[in-house]
VOGU-3710 file (C-alpha; in Angstrom, 3 decimals, decimal comma):
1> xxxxxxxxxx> 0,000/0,000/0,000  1,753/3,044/-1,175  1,698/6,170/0,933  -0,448/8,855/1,569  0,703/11,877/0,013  1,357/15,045/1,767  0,538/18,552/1,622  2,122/21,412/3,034  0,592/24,993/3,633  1,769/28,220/4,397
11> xxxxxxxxxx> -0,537/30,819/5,739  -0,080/34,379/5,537  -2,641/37,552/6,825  -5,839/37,385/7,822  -8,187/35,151/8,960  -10,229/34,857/5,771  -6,240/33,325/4,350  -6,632/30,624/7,427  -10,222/29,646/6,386  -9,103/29,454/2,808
21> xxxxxxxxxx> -6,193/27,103/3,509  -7,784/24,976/5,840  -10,331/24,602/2,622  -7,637/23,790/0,338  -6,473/21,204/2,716  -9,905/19,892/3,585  -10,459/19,719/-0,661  -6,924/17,476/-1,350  -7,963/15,311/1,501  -10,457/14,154/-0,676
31> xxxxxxxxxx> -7,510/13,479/-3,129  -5,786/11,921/-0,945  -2,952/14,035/0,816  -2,741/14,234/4,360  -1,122/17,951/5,964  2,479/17,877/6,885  4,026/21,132/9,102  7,076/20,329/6,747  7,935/21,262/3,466  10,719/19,273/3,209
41> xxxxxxxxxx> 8,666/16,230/3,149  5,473/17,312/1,444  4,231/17,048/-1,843  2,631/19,737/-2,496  3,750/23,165/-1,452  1,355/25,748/-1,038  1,912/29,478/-0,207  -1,577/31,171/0,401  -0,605/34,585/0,240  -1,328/37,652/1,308
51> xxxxxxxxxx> -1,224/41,544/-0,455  -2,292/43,998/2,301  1,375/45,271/3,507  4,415/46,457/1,922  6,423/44,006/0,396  4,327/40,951/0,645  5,116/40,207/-2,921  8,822/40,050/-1,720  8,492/37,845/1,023  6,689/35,236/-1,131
61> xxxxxxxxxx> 9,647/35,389/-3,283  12,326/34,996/-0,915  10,263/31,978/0,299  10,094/30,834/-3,297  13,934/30,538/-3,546  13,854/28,100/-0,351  11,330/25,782/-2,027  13,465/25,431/-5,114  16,174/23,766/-3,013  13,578/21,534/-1,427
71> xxxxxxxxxx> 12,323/20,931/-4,852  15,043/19,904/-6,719  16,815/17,863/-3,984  13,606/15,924/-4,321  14,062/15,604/-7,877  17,158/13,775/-7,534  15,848/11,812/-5,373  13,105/10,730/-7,947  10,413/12,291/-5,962  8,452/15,080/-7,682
81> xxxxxxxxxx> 7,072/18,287/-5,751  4,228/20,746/-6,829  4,559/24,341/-5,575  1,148/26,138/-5,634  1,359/30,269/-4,771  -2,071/31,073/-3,931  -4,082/33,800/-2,249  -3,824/37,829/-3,168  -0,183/38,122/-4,290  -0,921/35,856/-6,569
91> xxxxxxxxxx> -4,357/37,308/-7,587  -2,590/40,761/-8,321  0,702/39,606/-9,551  0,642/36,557/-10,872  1,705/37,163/-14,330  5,198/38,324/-12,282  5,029/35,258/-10,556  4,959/33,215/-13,637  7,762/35,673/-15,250  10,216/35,319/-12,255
101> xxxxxxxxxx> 9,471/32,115/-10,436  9,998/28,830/-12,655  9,847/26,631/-9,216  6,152/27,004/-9,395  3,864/24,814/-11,058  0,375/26,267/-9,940  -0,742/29,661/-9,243  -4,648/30,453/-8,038  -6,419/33,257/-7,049  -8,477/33,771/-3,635
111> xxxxxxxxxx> -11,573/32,976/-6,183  -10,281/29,926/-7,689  -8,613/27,313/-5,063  -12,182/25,505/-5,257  -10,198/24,393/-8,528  -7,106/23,326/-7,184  -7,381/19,483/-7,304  -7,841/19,903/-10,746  -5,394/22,282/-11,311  -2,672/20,279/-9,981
121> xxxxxxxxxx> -3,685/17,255/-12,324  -2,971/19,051/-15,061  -0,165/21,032/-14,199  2,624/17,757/-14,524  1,255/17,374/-18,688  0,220/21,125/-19,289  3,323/22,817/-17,526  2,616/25,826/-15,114  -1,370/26,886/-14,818  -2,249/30,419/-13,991
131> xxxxxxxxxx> -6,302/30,187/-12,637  -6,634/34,381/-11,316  -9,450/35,415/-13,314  -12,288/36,180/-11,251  -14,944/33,504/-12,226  -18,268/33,457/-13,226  -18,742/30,658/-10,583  -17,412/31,386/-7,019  -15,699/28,820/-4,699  -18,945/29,349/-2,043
141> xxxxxxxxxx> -20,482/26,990/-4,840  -18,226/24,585/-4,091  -19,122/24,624/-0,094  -22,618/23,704/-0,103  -24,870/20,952/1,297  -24,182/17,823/0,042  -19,915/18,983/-0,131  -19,899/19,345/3,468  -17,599/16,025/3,783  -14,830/18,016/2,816
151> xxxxxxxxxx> -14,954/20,488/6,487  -13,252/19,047/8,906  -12,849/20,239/12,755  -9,512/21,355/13,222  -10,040/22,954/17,028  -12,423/23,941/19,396  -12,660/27,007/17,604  -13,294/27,447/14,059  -14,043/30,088/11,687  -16,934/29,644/8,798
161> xxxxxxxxxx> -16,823/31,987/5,408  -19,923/34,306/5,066  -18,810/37,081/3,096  -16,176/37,581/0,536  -15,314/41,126/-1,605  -15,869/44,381/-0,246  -17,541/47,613/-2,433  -16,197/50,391/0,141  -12,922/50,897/-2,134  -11,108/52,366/0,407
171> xxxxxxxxxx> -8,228/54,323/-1,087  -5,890/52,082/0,286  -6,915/48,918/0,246  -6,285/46,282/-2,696  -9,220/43,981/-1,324  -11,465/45,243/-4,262  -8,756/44,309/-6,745  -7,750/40,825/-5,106  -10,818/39,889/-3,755  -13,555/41,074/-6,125
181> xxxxxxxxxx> -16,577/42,917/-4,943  -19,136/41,992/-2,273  -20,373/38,114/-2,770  -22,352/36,825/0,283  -22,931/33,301/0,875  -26,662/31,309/1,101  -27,460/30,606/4,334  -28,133/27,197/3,681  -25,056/26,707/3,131  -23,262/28,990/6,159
191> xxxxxxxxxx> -25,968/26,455/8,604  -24,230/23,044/7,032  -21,431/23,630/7,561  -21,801/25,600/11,186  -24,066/22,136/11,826  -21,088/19,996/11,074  -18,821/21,654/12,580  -20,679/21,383/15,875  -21,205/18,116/15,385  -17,122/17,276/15,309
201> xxxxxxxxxx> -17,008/19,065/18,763  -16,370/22,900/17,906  -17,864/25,070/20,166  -17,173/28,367/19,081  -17,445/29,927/15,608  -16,463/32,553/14,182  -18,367/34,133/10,613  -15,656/36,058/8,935  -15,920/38,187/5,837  -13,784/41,548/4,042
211> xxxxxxxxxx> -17,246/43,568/5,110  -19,256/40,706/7,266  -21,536/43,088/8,379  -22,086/44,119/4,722  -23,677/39,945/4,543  -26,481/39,837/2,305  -26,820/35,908/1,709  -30,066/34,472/0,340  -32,178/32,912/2,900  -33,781/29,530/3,174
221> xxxxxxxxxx> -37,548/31,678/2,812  -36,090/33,447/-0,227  -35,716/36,832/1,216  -32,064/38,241/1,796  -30,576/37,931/5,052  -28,598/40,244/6,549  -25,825/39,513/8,995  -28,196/40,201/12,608  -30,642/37,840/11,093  -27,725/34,901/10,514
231> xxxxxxxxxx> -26,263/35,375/13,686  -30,091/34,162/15,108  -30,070/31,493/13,018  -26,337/30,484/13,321  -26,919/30,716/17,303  -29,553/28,373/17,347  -27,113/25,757/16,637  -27,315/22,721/18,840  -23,713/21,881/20,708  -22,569/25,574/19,861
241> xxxxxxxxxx> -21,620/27,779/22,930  -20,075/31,221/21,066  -20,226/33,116/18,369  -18,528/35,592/16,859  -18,140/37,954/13,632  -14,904/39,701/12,298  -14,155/42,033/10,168  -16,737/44,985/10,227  -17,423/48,479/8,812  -19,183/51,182/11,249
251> xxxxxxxxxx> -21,248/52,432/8,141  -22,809/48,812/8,131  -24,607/47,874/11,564  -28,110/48,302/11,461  -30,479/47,814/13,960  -31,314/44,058/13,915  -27,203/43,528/13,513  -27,290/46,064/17,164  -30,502/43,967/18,304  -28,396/40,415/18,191
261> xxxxxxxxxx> -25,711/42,064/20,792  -28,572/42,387/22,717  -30,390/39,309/22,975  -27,686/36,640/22,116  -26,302/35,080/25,083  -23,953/33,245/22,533  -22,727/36,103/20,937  -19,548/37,177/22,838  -19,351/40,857/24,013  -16,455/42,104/21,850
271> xxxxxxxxxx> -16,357/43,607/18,734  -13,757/44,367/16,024  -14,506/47,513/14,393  -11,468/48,961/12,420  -11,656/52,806/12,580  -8,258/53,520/10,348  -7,953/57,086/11,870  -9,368/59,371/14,258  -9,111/62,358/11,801  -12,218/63,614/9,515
281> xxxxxxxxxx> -9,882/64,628/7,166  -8,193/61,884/7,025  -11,001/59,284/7,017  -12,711/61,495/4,332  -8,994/60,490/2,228  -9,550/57,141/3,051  -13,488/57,196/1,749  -14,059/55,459/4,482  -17,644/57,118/4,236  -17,900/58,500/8,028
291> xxxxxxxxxx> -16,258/60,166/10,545  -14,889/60,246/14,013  -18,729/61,182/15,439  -20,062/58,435/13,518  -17,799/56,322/14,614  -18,197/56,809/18,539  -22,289/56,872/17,706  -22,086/53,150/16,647  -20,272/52,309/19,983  -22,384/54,015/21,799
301> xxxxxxxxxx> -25,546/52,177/20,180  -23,522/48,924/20,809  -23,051/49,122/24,068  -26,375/50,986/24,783  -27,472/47,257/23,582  -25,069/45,310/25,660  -23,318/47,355/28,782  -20,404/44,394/28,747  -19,135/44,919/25,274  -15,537/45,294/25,522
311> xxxxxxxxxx> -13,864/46,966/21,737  -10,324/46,226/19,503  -9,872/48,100/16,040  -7,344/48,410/13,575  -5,269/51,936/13,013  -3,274/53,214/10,097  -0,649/56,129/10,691  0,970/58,151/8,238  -1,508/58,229/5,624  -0,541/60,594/3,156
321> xxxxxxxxxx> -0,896/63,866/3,634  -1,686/63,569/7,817  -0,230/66,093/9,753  0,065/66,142/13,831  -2,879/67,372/14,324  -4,829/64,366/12,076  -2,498/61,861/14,265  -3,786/63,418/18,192  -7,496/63,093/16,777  -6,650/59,219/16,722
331> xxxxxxxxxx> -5,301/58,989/20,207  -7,868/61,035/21,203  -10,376/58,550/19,966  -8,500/55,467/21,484  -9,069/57,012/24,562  -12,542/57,936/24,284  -13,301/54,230/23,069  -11,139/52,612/25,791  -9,851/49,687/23,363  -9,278/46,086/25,034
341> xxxxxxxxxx> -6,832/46,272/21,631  -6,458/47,204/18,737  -3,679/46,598/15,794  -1,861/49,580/14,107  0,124/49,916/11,053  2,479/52,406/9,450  0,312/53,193/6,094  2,377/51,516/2,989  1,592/52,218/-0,656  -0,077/49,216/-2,161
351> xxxxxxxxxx> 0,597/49,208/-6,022  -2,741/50,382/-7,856  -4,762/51,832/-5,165  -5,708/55,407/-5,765  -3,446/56,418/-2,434  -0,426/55,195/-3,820  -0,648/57,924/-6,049  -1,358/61,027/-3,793  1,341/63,956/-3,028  2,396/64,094/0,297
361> xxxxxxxxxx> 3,794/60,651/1,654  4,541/61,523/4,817  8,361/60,434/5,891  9,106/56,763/7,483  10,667/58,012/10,215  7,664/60,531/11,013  5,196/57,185/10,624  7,726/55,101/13,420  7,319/58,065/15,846  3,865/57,938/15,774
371> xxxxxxxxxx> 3,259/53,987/15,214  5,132/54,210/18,614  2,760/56,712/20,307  0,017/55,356/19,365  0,701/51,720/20,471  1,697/53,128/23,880  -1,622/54,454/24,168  -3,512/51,437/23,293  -1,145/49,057/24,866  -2,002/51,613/27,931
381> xxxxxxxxxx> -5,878/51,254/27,451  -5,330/47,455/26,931  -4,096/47,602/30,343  -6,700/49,395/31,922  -8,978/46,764/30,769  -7,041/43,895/31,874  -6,907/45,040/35,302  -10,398/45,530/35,747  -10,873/42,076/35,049  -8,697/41,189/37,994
391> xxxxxxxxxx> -10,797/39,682/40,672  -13,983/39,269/38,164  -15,608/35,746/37,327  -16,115/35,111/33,527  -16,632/32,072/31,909  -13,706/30,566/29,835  -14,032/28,250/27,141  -10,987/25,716/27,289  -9,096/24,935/24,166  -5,617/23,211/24,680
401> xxxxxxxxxx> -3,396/22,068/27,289  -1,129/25,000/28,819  2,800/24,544/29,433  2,520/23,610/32,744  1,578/20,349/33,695  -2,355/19,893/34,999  -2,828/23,657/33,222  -5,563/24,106/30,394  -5,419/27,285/27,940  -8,775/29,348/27,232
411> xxxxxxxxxx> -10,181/32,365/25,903  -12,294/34,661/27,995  -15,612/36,305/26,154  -13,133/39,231/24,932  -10,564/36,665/23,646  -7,792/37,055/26,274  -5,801/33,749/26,916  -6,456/32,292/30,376  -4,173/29,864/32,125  -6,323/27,951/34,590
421> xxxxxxxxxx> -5,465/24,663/36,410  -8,184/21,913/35,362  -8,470/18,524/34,016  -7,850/17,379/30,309  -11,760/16,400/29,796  -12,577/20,109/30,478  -11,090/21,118/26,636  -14,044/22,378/25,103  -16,339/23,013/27,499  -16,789/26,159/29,132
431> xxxxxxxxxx> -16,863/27,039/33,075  -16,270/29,904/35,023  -13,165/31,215/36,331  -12,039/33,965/38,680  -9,206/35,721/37,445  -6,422/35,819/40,096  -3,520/37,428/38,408  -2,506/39,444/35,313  0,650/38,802/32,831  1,303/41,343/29,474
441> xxxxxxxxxx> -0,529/38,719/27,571  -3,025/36,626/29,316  -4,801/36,426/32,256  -4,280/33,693/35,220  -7,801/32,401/37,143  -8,842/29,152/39,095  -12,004/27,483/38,654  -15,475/28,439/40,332  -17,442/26,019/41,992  -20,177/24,829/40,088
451> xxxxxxxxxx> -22,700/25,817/42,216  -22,429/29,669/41,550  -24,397/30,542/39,062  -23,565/27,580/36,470  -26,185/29,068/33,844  -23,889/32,211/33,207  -21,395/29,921/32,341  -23,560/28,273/29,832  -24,719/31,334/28,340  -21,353/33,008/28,231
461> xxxxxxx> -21,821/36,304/30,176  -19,382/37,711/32,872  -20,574/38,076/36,518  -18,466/41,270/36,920  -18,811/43,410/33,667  -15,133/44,493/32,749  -16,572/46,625/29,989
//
């Protein structure tokens, strides 16, 4: 019996990358390959890439020129090896792939790896096979009822495709251009595979998207559903203790999206809601189509829903043309928000996007300087959040063993890491914990007896409201 054949894949960016190469994996399982965290022994390479920051197209390369070795010291030792660059570098340059890259045998867009199998049949008699043309079909046609064999559970935690594209064309984002526009997927389809995967033993999903709360999937009654409406649905779930959404646009929650926060117990009290800047100038430069009052309206409505919810965001500095002034609006608004966290990012030109093109770059060491502010002032908020957690009870939903022994690793409702000491069984099930202790990173609790108050643990919400 010869052996299984192996596949190895390398991740980069987001989450909506992570769901896309667990699906590639979950699709060649059906051909027969099993996952390997080695190149050196696999099969099939695959680099699922990703085009948001400077230089991505770079690193891909550089990571190219290790594969070749691995390549063709498997060659001579009669063994042949299929490199695959997938993803958004490969959506947006993959002509320059082809050009400078002869290790690679397969490259596929983010809209396309529903066609990989195929792909990499052909590729050994029809020499390299460039699939980045944005298809009539789209791969959410490939995950439908009847194809949900191919998901399979690879955590307590899982996330589930909803919503792929975005139509905001922000000025400095290549999503539009790698990703197409908006393209929601039938909710018939989102509840198979949600169903499955709580039938394998996840417990907590997440529904990711470019713009989820931009979802507009057909519904089982024929009538479009919007995101608040699928998180109902999704929640009703049987074995399924959390939920979760990621990434949204403040433009986009309406009131039955607000309404969900409100009456889902399984719908975890923190929200990701990337705000870019804290200048109206500067947002208006973006198009990100409101400003900073807007902005601090939709929190306000969110937490006017649910008192608990705790907030992260994502920042860019040094967008061209901001000035100081533009820059203290934003750490004026991570203070007024009060972020749990939040990511931030020097702004880098991405080739083709209307900013690229604008006067006024603002100088790299003027971006470091205030990259550097501003993640002392969320890293400070972060802080202030963390310690009001000290002493609270929240329920924790366990998800691996920790490094110590008798120590299991979970995530608190606003997605801290909590090192508890409990039993083995207790991985993926969720039970409340007092937190005792606070590290940079984490949180430290011990167990609470059962008898307090074991339906808040069920439900998910926190006995003492950090928010």
């Amino acid at each position: 019996m010869s052996a299984p054949r192996k596949v190895h894949i390398k991740s980069y960016g987001c989450q909506m990358n992570v769901y896309d190469s667990d699906r590639m994996a979950d699709l060649l399982a059906q051909e027969g390959f099993c996952e390997t965290a080695t190149a050196a022994d696999a099969d099939v390479v695959i680099l699922n890439t990703c085009h948001i920051r400077e230089k991505a197209a770079e690193k891909v390369y550089s990571e190219l020129g290790r594969i070749r070795s691995l390549k063709q010291a498997a060659a001579r030792a009669g063994r042949r090896v299929a490199v695959v660059v997938a993803g958004c570098v490969a959506q947006a340059e993959g002509e320059e792939i082809a050009r400078r890259a002869g290790v690679v045998d397969v490259i596929v867009g983010p809209q396309s790896y529903h066609r990989l199998p195929s792909l990499l049949r052909r590729a050994p008699r029809e020499g390299l096979l460039v699939d980045t043309e944005f298809p009539i079909e789209t791969k959410f046609e490939s995950l439908v009822p009847g194809a949900a064999q191919a998901v399979r559970r690879r955590g307590i935690s899982a996330f589930v495709t909803v919503q792929e594209g975005c139509d905001k064309f922000c000025t400095f984002c290549v999503v539009p251009y790698t990703r197409g526009t908006e393209m929601s997927r039938p909710v018939a389809a989102i509840l198979a595979e949600v169903e499955e995967l709580a039938a394998a033993g996840v417990r907590e999903v997440t529904l990711i998207g470019q713009n989820v709360s931009a979802y507009r999937g057909a519904g089982r009654d024929g009538e479009i559903c919007t995101l608040g409406r699928l998180l109902y649905a999704v929640a009703a779930t049987g074995g399924l203790s959390r939920l979760r959404y990621t990434t949204s646009h403040p433009g986009d929650f309406d009131a039955a999206l607000i309404a969900a926060h409100r009456d889902l117990a399984a719908l975890m009290p923190f929200v990701h809601l990337p705000v870019q800047s804290g200048s109206d100038r500067i947002l208006a430069a973006m198009n990100r189509r409101y400003t900073g009052a807007d902005y601090l309206r939709a929190i306000e409505r969110l937490r006017a829903a649910r008192g608990d919810l705790a907030f992260s965001s994502d920042f860019i500095v040094g967008f061209p043309g901001e000035t100081e002034a533009d820059f203290q609006e934003s750490l004026r608004l991570v203070d007024a928000v009060g972020y749990a966290g939040a990511f931030s990012f020097k702004y880098s030109a991405r080739p083709g996007t209307p900013a690229a093109a604008l006067a006024d770059q603002v100088p790299e060491a003027v971006k470091l300087d205030r990259l550097l502010r501003l993640q002392a002032a969320i890293d400070r908020n972060q802080a202030a959040f963390n310690a009001k957690c000290l002493g609270a009870r929240m329920p924790v939903l366990f998800e691996k063993p920790g490094r110590h022994p008798g120590q299991l690793v979970g995530r608190s409702p606003y997605m801290q890491p909590v090192h508890v000491m409990a039993d083995a069984p207790m991985i993926g099930e969720t039970a409340m914990v007092t937190i005792t202790d606070l590290s940079p990173n984490s949180l430290e609790g011990t167990l609470v007896p059962k008898t307090i108050n074991p339906r808040r643990a069920v439900q998910g919400e926190p006995e003492t409201c950090p928010g």
